[in-house]
C-alpha positions as CSV (number, residue, x, y, z in Angstrom):
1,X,27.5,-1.9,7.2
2,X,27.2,1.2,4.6
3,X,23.2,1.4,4.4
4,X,21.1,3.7,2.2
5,X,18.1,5.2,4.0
6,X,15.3,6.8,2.2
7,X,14.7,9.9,5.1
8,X,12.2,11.8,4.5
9,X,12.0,14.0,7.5
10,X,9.4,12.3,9.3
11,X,9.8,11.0,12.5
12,X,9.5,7.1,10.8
13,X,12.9,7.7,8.4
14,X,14.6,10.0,11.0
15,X,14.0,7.3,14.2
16,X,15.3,4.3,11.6
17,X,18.3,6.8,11.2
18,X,18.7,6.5,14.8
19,X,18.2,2.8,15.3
20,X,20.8,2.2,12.1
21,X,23.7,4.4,14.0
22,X,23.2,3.1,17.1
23,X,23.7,-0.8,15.6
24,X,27.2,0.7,14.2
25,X,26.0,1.0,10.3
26,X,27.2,4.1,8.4
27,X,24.0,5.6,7.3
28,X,23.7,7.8,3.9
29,X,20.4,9.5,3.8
30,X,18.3,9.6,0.1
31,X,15.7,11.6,0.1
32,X,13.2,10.5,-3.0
33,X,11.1,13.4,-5.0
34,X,7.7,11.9,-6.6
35,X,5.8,15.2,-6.8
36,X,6.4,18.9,-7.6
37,X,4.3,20.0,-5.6
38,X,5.9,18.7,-2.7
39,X,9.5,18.7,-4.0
40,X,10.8,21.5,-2.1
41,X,9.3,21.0,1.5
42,X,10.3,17.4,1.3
43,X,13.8,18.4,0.3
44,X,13.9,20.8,3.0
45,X,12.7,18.7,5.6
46,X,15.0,16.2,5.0
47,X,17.6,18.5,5.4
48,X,16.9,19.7,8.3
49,X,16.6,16.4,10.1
50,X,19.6,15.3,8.2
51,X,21.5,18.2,10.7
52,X,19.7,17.6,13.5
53,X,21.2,14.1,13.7
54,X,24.6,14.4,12.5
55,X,24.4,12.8,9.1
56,X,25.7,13.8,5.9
57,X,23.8,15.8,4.0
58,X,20.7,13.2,1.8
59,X,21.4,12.6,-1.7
60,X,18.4,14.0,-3.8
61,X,16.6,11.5,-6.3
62,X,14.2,12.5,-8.5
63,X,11.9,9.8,-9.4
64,X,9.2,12.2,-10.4
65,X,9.0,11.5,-14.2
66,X,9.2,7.6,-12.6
67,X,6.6,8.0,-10.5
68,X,4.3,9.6,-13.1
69,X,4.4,6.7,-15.6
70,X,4.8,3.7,-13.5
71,X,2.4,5.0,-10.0
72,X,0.1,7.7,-11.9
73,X,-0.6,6.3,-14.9
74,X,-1.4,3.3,-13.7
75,X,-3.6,4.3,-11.0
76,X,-6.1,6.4,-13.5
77,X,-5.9,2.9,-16.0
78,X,-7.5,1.1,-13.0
79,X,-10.1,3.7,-12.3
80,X,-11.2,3.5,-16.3
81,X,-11.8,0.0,-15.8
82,X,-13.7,0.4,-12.9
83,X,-11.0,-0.6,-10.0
84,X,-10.1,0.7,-7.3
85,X,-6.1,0.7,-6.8
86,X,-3.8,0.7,-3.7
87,X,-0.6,2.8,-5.6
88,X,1.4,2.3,-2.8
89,X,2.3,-1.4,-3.3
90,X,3.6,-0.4,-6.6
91,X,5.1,2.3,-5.8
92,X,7.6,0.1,-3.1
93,X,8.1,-2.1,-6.4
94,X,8.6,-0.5,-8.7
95,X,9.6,3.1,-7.8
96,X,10.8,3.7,-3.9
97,X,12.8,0.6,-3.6
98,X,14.3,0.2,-7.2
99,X,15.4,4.2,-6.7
100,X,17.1,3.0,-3.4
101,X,18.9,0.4,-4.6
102,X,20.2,2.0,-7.6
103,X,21.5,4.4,-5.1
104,X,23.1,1.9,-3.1
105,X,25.2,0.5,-6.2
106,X,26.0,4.0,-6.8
107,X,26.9,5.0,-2.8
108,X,28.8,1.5,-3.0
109,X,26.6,0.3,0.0
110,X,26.1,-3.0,1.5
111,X,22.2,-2.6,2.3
112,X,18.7,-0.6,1.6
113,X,16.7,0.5,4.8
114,X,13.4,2.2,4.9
115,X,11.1,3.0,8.1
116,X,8.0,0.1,7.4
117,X,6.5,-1.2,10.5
118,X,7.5,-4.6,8.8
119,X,10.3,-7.5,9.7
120,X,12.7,-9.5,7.9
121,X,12.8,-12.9,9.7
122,X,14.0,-16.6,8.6
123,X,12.0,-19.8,8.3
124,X,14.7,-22.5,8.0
125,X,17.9,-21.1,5.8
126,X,15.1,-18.6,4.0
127,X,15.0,-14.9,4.5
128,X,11.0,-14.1,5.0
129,X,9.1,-11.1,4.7
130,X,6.8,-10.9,8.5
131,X,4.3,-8.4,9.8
132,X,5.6,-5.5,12.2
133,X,4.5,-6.2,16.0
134,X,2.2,-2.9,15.8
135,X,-1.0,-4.7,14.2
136,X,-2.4,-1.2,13.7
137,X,0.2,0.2,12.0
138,X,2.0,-3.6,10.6
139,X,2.7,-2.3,6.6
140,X,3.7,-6.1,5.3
141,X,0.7,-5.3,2.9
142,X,2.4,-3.0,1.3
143,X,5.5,-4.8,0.7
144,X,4.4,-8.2,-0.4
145,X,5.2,-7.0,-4.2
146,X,9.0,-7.1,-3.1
147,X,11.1,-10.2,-4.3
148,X,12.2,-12.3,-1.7
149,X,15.9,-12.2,-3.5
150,X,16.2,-8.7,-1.7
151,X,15.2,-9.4,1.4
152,X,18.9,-10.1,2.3
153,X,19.7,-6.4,1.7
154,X,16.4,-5.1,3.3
155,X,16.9,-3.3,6.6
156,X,13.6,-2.2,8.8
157,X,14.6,-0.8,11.9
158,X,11.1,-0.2,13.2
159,X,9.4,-3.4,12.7
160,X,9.7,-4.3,16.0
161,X,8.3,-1.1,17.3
162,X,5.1,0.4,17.8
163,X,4.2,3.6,16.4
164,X,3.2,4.8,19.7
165,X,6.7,4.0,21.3
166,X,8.2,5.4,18.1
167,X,6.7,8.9,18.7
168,X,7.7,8.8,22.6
169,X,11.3,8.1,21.6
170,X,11.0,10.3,18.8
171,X,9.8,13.5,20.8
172,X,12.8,13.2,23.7
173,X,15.4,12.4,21.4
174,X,14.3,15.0,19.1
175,X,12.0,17.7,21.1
176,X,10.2,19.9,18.4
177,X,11.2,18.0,15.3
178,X,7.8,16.8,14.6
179,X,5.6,19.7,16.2
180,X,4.1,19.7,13.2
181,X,4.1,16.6,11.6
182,X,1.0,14.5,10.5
183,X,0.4,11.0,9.9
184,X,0.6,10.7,5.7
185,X,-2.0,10.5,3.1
186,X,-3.0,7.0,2.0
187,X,-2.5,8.6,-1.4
188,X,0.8,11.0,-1.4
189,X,0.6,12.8,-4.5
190,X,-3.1,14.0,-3.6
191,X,-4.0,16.2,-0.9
192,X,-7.2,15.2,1.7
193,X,-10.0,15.2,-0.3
194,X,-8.8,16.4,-3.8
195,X,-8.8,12.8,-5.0
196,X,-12.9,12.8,-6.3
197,X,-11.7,16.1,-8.3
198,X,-8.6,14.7,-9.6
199,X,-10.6,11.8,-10.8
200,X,-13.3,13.8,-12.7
201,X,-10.0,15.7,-14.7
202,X,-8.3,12.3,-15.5
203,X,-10.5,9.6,-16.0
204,X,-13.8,9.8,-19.1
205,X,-16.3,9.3,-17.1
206,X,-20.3,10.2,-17.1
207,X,-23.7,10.0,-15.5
208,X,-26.0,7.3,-15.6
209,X,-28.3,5.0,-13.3
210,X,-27.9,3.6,-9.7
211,X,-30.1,0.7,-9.2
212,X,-30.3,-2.4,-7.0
213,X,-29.0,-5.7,-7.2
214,X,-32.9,-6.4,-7.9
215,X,-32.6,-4.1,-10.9
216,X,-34.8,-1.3,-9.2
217,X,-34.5,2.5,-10.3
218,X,-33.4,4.4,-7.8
219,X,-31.1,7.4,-8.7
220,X,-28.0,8.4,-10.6
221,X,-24.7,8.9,-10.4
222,X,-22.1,11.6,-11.8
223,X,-19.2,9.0,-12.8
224,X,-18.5,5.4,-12.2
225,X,-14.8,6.2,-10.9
226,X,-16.2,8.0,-7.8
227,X,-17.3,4.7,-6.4
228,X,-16.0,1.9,-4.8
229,X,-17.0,-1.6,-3.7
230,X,-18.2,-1.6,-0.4
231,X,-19.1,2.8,0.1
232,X,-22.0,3.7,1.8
233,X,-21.3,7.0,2.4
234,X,-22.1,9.7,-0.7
235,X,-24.6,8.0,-2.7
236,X,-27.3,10.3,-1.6
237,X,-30.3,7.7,-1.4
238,X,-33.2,7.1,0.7
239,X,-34.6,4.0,2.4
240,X,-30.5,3.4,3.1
241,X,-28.1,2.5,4.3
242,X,-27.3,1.2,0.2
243,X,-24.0,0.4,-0.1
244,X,-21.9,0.1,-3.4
245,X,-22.0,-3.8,-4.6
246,X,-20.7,-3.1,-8.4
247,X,-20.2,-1.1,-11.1
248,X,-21.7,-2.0,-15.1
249,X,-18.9,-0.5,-16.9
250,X,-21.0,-1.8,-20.0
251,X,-24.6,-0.2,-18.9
252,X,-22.6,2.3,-16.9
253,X,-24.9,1.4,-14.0
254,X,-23.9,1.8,-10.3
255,X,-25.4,-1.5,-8.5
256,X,-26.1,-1.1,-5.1
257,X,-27.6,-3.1,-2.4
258,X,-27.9,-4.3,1.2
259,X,-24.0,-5.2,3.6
260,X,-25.4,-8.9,2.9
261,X,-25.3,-8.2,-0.8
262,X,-21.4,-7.5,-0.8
263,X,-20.3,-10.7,0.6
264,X,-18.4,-12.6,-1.4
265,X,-16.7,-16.3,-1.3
266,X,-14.5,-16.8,-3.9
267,X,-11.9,-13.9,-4.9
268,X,-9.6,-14.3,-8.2
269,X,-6.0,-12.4,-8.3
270,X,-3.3,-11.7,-11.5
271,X,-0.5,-10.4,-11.7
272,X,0.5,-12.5,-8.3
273,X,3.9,-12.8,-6.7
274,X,4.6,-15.6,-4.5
275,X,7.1,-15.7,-1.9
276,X,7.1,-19.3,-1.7
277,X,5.7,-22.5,-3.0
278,X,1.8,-23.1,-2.7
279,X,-0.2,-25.5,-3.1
280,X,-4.1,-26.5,-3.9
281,X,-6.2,-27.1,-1.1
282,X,-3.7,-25.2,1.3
283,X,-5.4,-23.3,3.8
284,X,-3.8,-19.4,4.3
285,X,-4.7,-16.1,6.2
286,X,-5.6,-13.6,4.0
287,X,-6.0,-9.6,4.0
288,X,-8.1,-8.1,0.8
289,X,-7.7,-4.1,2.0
290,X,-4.7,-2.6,4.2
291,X,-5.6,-2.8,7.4
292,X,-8.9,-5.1,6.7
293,X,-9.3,-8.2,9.3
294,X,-7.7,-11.1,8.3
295,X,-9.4,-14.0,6.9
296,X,-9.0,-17.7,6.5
297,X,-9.0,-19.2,2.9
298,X,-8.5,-22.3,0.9
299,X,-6.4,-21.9,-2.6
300,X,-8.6,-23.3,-5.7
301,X,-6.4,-23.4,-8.5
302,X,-2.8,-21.9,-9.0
303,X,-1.4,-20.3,-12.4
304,X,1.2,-19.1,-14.1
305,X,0.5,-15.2,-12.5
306,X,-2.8,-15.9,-11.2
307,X,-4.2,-17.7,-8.2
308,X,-8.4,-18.2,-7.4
309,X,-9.1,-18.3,-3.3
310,X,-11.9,-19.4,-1.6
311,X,-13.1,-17.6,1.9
312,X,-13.7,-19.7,4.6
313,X,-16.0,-17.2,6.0
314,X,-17.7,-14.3,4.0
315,X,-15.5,-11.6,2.9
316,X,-17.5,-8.2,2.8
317,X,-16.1,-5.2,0.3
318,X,-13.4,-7.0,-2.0
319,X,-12.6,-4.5,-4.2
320,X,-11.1,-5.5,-7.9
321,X,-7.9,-3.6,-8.0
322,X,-6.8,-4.1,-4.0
323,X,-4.3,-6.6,-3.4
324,X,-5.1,-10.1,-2.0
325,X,-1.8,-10.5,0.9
326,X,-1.7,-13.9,1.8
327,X,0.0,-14.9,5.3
328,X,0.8,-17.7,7.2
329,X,0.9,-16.5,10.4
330,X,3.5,-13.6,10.7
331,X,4.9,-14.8,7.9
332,X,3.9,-13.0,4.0
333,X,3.4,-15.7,1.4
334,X,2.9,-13.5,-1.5
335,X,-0.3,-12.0,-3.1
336,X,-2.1,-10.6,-6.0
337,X,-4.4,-8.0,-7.5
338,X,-8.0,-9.1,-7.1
339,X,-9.3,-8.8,-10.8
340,X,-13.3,-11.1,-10.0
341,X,-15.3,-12.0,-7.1
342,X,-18.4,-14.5,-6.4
């Protein structure tokens, strides 16, 4: 097959590269530009890896002024209502994989791969989205905003690979490649902490009060959008450890409490897409956070783009504006952004 890769240069993209040739597909190498500020060392990277394994030189897309409306944008709108987003399960909607495909049509090729640690799998006749074998590194959680319709042209060489195996192969195929490569950022248009600074510049925020769930007084804060459900670290408060349990966007109070304060039972989503047909009173694994432990819950109610879920055992630090992944066993069943808890 003629399949698009995003490459980036890292050793994830440049061992799928590897993977793809050796199953006999003729691999064209995309490299995608979301930032300025890292336009040029991605592009170079790429390049260099690019010759390193023999491949054509990568195609350059620029998705930046994409990537600034549909990823940015709406990253500070959930920070002014007091959520806390996961950008990258947009971004693999509605930016990385839509680019890629629109370069497949162009390239005239037959598939799209990328290097997730996730699997394409079948349950009957059905293409199915399932977690990579690597539970530490398993990324289905940031792909269940994919439609199923594409799984058929979805290639991910390294779902059943572990990132540690990855790295061995990676450094004696390729010695001093990745000398100097780090794992990336959860957020990559920030660097390590510059996100607190680039909240303060983009999102109207102000001081006001921390208190307890009981209402007590007991300090202030310098912005609402610095905080998230579940932090204990930063709040700068004695008699601790306090730990964030919401935010007043009305009062503009920061409530904070005990760990038994932020458990919750019942968690809302919108904005869900399903992979497959649910039904009331099923009973599903679910994940709240990336890399949170999975959890059993019942479905409540189903709607039109919303579904309401009730844990089976206490979830602790649900954040509104993290996705809800539902799973039923290895397999991805859909999910949702969590808009209310209980």
């Amino acid at each position: 097959m003629k399949v698009v890769l995003g490459l980036s240069g890292g050793i994830d993209s440049t061992m799928s590269a590897y993977f793809l040739r050796e199953q006999g597909h003729e691999v064209l190498p995309v490299t995608l530009v979301f930032s300025e500020e890292n336009k040029d060392k991605t592009v170079r990277k790429a390049h260099e890896t690019a010759e390193a394994l023999g491949l054509r030189e990568p195609a350059i897309l620029d998705l930046r002024t994409r990537f600034k409306k549909t990823i940015i944008d709406t990253f500070v709108s959930f920070y002014e209502r007091g959520m806390t987003p996961n950008p990258c399960v947009f971004c693999n909607e509605k930016t990385k994989f839509s680019g890629l495909f629109e370069m497949a049509c162009k390239l005239g090729c037959d598939a799209v791969a990328t290097g997730h640690y996730a699997r394409i799998g079948r349950k009957g006749s059905r293409l199915c989205l399932l977690r990579g074998i690597d539970p530490k590194k398993d990324q289905s959680y940031m792909l269940y905003r994919l439609k199923p319709e594409l799984y058929g042209e979805v290639l991910f060489p390294l779902g059943r690979w572990t990132k540690a195996e990855i790295k061995e192969m990676g450094k004696k195929l390729y010695p001093g490649l990745f000398e100097s490569e780090s794992e990336s950022n959860d957020l990559c248009f920030l660097k390590k902490g510059e996100l607190p600074f680039f909240l303060k510049k983009n999102v109207k925020s102000r001081a006001g009060e921390i208190r307890s769930v009981n209402g007590k007084a007991l300090g202030a804060h310098d912005g609402l959008s610095g905080y998230t459900i579940g932090q204990r670290q930063g709040l700068g408060l004695a008699g601790g450890p306090w730990f964030v349990v919401s935010k007043d966007l009305q009062s503009n109070t920061l409530v904070v409490g005990r760990r038994s304060d932020l458990g919750v039972n019942v968690i809302e989503c919108s904005d869900v897409i399903l992979h497959e047909a649910l039904f009331v009173g099923q009973i599903v694994s679910m994940r709240h956070r990336y890399r949170s432990s999975f959890l059993n819950a019942r479905i409540l109610q189903i709607t039109r783009d919303g579904i309401r879920l009730q844990c089976l055992e206490t979830a602790y630090g649900v954040a509104p504006g993290q996705s809800s992944v539902l799973y039923s066993g290895e397999r991805t069943l859909g999910g949702g952004i969590i808009e209310k808890t209980c």
